[in-house]
C-alpha positions in Angstrom: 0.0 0.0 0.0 1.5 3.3 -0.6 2.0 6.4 1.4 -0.5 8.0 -0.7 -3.2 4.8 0.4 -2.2 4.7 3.7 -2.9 9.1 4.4 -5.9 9.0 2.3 -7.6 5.8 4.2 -6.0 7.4 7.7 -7.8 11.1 6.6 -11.0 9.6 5.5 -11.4 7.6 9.0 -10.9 12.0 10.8 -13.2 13.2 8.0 -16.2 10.9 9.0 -15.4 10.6 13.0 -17.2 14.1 12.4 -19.7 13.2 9.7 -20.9 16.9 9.2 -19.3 18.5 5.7 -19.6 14.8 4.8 -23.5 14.8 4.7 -23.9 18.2 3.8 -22.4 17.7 0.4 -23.5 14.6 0.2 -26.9 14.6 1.7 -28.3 18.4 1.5 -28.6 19.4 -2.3 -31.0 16.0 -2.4 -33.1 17.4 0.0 -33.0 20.8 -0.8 -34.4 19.5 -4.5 -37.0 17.5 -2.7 -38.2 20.0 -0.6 -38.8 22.5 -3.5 -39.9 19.8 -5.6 -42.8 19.6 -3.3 -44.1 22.9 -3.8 -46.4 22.0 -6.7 -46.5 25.4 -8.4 -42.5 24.5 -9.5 -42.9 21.5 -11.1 -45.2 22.9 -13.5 -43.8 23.8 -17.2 -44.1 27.8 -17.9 -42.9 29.3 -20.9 -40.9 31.2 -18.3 -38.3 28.4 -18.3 -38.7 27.8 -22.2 -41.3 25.7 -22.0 -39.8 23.1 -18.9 -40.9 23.4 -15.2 -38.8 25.3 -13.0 -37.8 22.6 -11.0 -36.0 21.1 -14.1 -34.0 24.6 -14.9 -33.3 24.9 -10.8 -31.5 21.3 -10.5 -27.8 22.5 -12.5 -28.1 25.0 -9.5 -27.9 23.1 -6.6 -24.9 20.9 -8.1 -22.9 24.2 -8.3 -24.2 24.1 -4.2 -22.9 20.8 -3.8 -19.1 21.7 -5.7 -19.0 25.2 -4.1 -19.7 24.2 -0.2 -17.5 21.5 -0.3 -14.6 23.5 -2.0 -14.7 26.6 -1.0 -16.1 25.9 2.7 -14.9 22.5 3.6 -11.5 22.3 2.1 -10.1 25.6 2.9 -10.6 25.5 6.4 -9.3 21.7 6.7 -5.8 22.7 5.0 -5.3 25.7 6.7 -6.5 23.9 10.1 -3.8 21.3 9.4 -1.1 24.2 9.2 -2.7 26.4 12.1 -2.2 23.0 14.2 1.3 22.2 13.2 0.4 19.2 11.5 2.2 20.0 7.9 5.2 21.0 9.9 5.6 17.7 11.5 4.4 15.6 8.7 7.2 17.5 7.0 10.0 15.9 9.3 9.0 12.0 8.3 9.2 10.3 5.0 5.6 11.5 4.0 5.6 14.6 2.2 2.8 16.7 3.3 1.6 17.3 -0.5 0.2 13.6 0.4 -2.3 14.7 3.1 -3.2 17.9 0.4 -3.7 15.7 -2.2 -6.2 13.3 0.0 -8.3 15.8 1.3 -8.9 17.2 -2.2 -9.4 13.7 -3.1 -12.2 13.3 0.0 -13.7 16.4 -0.9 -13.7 15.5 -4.4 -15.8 12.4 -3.6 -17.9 13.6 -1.2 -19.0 16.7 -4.2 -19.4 13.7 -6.7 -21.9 11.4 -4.5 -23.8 14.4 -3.6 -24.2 15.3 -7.3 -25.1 11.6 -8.0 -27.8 11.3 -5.3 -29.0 14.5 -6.6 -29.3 13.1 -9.7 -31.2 10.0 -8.9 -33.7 11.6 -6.9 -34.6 14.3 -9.9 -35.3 11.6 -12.1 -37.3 8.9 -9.8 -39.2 11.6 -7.2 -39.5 14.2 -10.1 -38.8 12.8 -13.2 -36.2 14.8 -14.2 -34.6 13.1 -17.0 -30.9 12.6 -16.4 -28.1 14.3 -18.4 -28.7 13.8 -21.9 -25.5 14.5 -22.9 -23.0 12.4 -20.5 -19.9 13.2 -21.8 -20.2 16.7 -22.0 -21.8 16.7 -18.1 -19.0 14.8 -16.8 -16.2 17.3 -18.5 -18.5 20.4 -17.0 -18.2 18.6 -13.5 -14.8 17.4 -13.7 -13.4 21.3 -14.8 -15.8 23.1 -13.1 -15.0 21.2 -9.5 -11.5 21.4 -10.4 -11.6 25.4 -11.2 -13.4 25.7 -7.5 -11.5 23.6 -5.9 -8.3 25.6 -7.5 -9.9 28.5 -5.6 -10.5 26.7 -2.7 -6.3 25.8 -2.2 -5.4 29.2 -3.4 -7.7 30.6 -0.3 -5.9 28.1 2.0 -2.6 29.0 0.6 -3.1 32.7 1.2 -4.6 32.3 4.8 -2.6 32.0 8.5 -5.4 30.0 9.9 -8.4 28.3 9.1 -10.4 31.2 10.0 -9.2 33.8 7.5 -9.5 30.7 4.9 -12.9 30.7 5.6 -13.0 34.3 5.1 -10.9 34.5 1.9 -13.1 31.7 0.4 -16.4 33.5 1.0 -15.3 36.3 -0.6 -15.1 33.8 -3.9 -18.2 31.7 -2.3 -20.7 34.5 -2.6 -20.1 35.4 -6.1 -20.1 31.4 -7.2 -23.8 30.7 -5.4 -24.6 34.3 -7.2 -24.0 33.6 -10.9 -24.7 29.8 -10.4 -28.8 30.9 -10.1 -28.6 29.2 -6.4 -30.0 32.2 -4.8 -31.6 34.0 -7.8 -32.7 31.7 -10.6 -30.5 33.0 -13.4 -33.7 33.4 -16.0 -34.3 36.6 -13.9 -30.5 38.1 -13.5 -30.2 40.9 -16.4 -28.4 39.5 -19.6 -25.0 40.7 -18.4 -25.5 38.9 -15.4 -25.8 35.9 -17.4 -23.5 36.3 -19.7 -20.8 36.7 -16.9 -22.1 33.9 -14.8 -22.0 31.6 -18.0 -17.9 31.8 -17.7 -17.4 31.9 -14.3 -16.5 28.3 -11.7 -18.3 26.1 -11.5 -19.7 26.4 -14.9 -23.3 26.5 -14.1 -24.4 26.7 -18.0 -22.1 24.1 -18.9 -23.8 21.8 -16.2 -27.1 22.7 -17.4 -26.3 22.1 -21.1 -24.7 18.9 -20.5 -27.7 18.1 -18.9 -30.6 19.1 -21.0 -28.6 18.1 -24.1 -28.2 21.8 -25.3 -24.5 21.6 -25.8 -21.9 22.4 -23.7 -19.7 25.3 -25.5 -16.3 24.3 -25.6 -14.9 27.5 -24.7 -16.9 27.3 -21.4 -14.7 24.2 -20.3 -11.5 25.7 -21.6 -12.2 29.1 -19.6 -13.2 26.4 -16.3 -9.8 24.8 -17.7 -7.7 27.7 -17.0 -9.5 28.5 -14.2 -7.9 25.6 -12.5 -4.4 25.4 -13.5 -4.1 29.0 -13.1 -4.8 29.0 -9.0 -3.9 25.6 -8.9 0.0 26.9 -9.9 -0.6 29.8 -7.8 -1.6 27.9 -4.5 1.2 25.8 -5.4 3.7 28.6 -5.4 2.3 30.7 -2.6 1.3 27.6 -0.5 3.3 27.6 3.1 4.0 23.9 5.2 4.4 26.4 8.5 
């Protein structure tokens, strides 16, 4: 088993002693999507929503929920924890590097994002008959670069802060904006068309998500601008990024 095995099985035993971020990202967009499912004036089609039921246009939204919380709430504040504590610093002294433990958590996270998307997905289609994504190949590529562009933002924030408090600071300044132009709080069919436009390009890629699902599309300069989202603050966070 490698070192890599061994921290990422070791970190995944801490993450669930306190099973909290995991079933928030895991467990909460689900719900969320069944408890306004159950209003019945949104699952009713309105020309609105080009002709679907509002439900249907609202679901994209609550994945970029379920990537957003988990990386740029959960993972900022565990890496910079880990440093505030001392814990890089020693890790640094054995044979382990500490890039290991990084590389697990983002792994965990990573996970935890992608079951809370799947159960999201499963419960649109057999509570509400959401059909799921119609175009699987272009969904998957919106998920993968649009988790990785957040998540880019979300090691950059724990890069930049002394302690896992001012991550969490730093990364709501980034949070806001993401849960903004993803329609989360404000369905995007009523932001102005600038609004749009802008949220279109912007992590996690909430038009991407919704074209891959609906089968619309997904514009391939949308994944390359998520693209270069992610290795630009991923090289960043590496550069910047402090053991001590």
């Amino acid at each position: 088993m490698s070192a890599f095995t061994k921290i990422t099985a070791t970190e995944t035993r801490i993450y669930l002693r306190t099973p909290g971020a995991a079933l928030l990202g895991t467990l909460f967009p689900a719900l969320l999507l069944t408890g306004i499912g159950l209003v019945p004036a949104t699952r009713k089609t309105s020309e609105n929503y080009g002709g679907l039921p509002f439900l249907n246009v609202w679901a994209p939204s609550l994945i970029v929920m379920a990537i957003t919380v988990m990386g740029l709430q959960v993972l900022p504040s565990y890496l910079a924890g880990y440093r505030e504590r001392g814990v890089l610093r020693r890790l640094a002294t054995t044979p382990v590097h500490p890039a290991n433990l990084l590389a697990a958590q983002v792994l965990i996270n990573v996970v935890v994002a992608a079951v809370g998307t799947a159960l999201l997905l499963v419960v649109a289609a057999l509570a509400f008959d959401i059909p799921g994504p119609r175009d699987p190949l272009g969904f998957t590529a919106a998920f993968l670069l649009g988790t990785a562009s957040i998540y880019g933002f979300g090691l950059l924030s724990a890069a930049l802060a002394r302690s896992a408090r001012a991550a969490g600071g730093i990364a709501m300044v980034l949070f806001v904006p993401a849960m903004f132009f993803g329609g989360v709080w404000v369905p995007r069919q009523f932001l102005p068309d600038v609004l749009k436009e802008i949220g279109k390009y912007l992590p996690p890629g909430v038009q991407a998500l919704q074209d891959g699902w609906t089968g619309a599309g997904v514009q391939p300069l949308q994944l390359v601008v998520l693209g270069a989202f992610a290795v630009g603050c991923g090289a960043l966070a590496t550069k910047v990024f402090r053991w001590e």
